[in-house]
N, C-alpha and C positions, 0 to 999 in steps of 0.2 A: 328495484330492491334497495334496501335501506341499508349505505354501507356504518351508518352511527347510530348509537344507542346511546341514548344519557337517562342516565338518573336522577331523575326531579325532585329525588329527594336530600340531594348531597347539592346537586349543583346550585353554584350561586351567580350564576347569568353574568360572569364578567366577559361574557366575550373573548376573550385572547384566542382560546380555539377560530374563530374566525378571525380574528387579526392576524395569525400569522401562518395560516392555509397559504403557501407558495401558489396555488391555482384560483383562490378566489372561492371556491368551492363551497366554503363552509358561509352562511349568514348570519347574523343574532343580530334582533334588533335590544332598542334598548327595554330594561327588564321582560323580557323572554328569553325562552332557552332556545339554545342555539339549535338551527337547521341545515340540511345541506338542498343545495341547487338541483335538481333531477339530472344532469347531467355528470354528475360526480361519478357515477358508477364505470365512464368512458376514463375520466379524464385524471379522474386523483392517481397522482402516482405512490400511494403508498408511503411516504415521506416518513410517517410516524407525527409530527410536528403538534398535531391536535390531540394525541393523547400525551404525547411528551412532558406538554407546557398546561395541563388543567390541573389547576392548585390541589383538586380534591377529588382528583380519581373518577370522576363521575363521567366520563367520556370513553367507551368503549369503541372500537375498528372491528367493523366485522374480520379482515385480514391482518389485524395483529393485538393479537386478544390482550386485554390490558393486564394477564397474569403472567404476558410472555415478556413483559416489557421492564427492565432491571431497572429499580427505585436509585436515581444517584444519591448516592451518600453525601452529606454536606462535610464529613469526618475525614472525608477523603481530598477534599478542596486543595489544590496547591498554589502560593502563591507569586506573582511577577518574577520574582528573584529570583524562588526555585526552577521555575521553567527557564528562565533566561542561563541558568547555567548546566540547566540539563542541555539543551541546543546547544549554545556555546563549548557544551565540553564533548559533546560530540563529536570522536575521530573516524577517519575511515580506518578500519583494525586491516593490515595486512601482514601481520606475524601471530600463527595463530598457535596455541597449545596443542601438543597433540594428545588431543582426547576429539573422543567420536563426537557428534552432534544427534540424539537420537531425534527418526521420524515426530516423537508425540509430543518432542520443546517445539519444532518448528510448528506443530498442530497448534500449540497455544498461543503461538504468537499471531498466527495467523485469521484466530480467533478474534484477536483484539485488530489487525489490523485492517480487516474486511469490511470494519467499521467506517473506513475510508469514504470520502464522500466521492457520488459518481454521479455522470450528468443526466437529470431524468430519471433519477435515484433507478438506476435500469441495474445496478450491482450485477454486471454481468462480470469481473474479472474471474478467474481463473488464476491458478497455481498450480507449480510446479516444482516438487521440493527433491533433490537428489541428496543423498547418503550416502552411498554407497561408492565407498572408498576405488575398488576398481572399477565404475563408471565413471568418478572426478577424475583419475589418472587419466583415461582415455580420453578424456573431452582434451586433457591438458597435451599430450599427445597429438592430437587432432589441431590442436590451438598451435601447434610447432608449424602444421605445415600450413595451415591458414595463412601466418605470421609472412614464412614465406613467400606463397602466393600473391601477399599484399602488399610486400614490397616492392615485386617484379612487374605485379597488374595496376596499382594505383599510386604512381611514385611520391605523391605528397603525403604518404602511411609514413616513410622511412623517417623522418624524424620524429615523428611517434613513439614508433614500434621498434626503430633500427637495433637501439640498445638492448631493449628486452628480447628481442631477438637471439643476440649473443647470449645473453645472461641464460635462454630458454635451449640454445644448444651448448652451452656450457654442459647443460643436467641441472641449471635450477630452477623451480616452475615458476619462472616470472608473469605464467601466462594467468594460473588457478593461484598462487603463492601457499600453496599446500592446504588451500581449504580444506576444512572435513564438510564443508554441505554447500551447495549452492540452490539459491531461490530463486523463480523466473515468477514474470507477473505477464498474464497474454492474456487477448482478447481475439474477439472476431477481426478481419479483415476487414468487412464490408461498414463495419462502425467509424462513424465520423471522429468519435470520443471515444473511442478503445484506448488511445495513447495515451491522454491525459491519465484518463479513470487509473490505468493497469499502475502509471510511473506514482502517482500519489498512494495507490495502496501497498506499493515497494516503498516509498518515503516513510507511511505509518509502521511498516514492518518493521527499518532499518530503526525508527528509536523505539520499537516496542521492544525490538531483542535488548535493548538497553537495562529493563526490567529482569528479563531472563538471566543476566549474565551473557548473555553473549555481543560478539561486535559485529562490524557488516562493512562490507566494501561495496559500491558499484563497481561493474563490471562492463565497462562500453564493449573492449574488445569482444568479450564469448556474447555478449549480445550483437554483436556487429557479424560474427561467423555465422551466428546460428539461425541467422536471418539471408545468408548470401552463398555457401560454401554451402556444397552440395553434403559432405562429409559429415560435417559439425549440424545439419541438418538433419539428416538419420540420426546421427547421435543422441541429438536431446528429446526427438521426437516431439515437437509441439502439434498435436493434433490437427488434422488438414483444416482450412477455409481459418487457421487463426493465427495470430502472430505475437511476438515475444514480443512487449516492452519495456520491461524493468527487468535486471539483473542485480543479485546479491552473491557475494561473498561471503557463507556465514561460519564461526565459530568460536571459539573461547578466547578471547586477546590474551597474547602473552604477556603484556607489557601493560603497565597501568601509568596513565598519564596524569600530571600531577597541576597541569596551570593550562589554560588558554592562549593561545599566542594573539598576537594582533591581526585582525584582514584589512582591507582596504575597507576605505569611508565606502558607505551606501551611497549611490547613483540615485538620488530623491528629484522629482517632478510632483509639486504639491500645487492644485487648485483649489484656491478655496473660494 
């Protein structure tokens, strides 16, 4: 079965649809319209790439019909600058307003971040968005005695953790820092590429809230519990045979920063 259809009367035989098929998949010789290999039906994974990049529409995907597929706007284009100070002004937000986060902002965000690229375009991540205010306390609660635990069972934690320790039995949640939402990115266990895939569509997430108004913190520690601590495991419930890779902190920054500070030089190994 024929996974391309082209239009012979639009299409103008430049090939790229076959130039930039990741599997080889697609053919065009020169002035003909382009074909696919008999084997494409196994082996294409869906990429998108061949309807993406044909200048004039004329290239439909049996599996991703070319009316499902959003026209990039050229209106929308941003450029070096803009991006460089988007990333650059990117903070981790750990003081957050207190206003709620509702379920349907986290839905858009994760709209746009799913977009994430995954190995073997196999998009299997998974999400897990919490709200609700006395489940974040209890995870925070739960995060008290992890803290604990972690001192007493893996002593090179305590300079870590020692402080926040205190600061978390003082009574302040150094562990959650008062989120109103946190977001988990998990996959299968048995995936070679569930870690990468899960931690880059947490990355796309953390500057997509950026749009939304809202900020985003990693979170090593409650992904460090929620992967080991029997407690903080019931808690978050990630579905059996799968596992948490990316953690966020999500909510409304209180504080709005005003300048970029300096990091260290990049670590560059260049061959040319």
């Amino acid at each position: 079965m024929s996974l391309l259809k082209i239009d012979e009367s639009t299409c103008t035989r430049c090939g790229l649809c076959a130039a930039i098929c990741p599997g080889y998949f697609i053919y065009s010789r020169e002035n003909s319209f382009p074909n696919q290999k008999p084997e494409i039906d196994m082996d294409c994974i869906r990429c998108g790439h061949c309807v993406a990049v044909c200048p004039s529409g004329s290239l439909t995907h049996l599996d991703l019909p070319l009316e499902q597929c959003t026209e990039i706007k050229k209106s929308l284009d941003v450029s070096f600058a803009q991006v460089a100070q988007f990333i650059k002004g990117r903070r981790s937000i750990r003081e957050f307003k207190n206003s709620r986060v509702l379920s349907e902002d986290i839905e858009r965000i994760i709209e746009v971040a799913r977009y994430a690229p995954t190995g073997h375009n196999n998009q299997d991540v998974r999400w897990l968005a919490i709200t609700n205010p006395a489940i974040i306390k209890h995870l925070s609660t739960i995060g008290l005695e992890w803290m604990r635990w972690a001192i007493t069972n893996i002593p090179e934690m305590e300079p870590i953790i020692g402080g926040l320790l205190k600061l978390q039995e003082s009574g302040k949640d150094a562990f959650l820092r008062d989120a109103p939402a946190v977001v988990f990115t998990f996959g299968p266990k048995n995936s070679p590429i569930s870690s990468i895939d899960c931690v880059s569509a947490a990355a796309y997430f953390d500057l997509a809230a950026v749009g939304a108004g809202l900020g985003c913190c990693w979170n090593g520690l409650l992904l460090a519990a929620s992967t080991s601590f029997p407690a903080m495991k019931e808690a978050v419930a990630i579905p059996k045979d799968f596992t948490p890779y990316g953690c966020l902190m999500v909510g409304y920054p209180k504080y709005r920063y005003q300048r970029v500070p300096p990091r260290k030089p990049a670590s560059i190994i260049v061959r040319s």
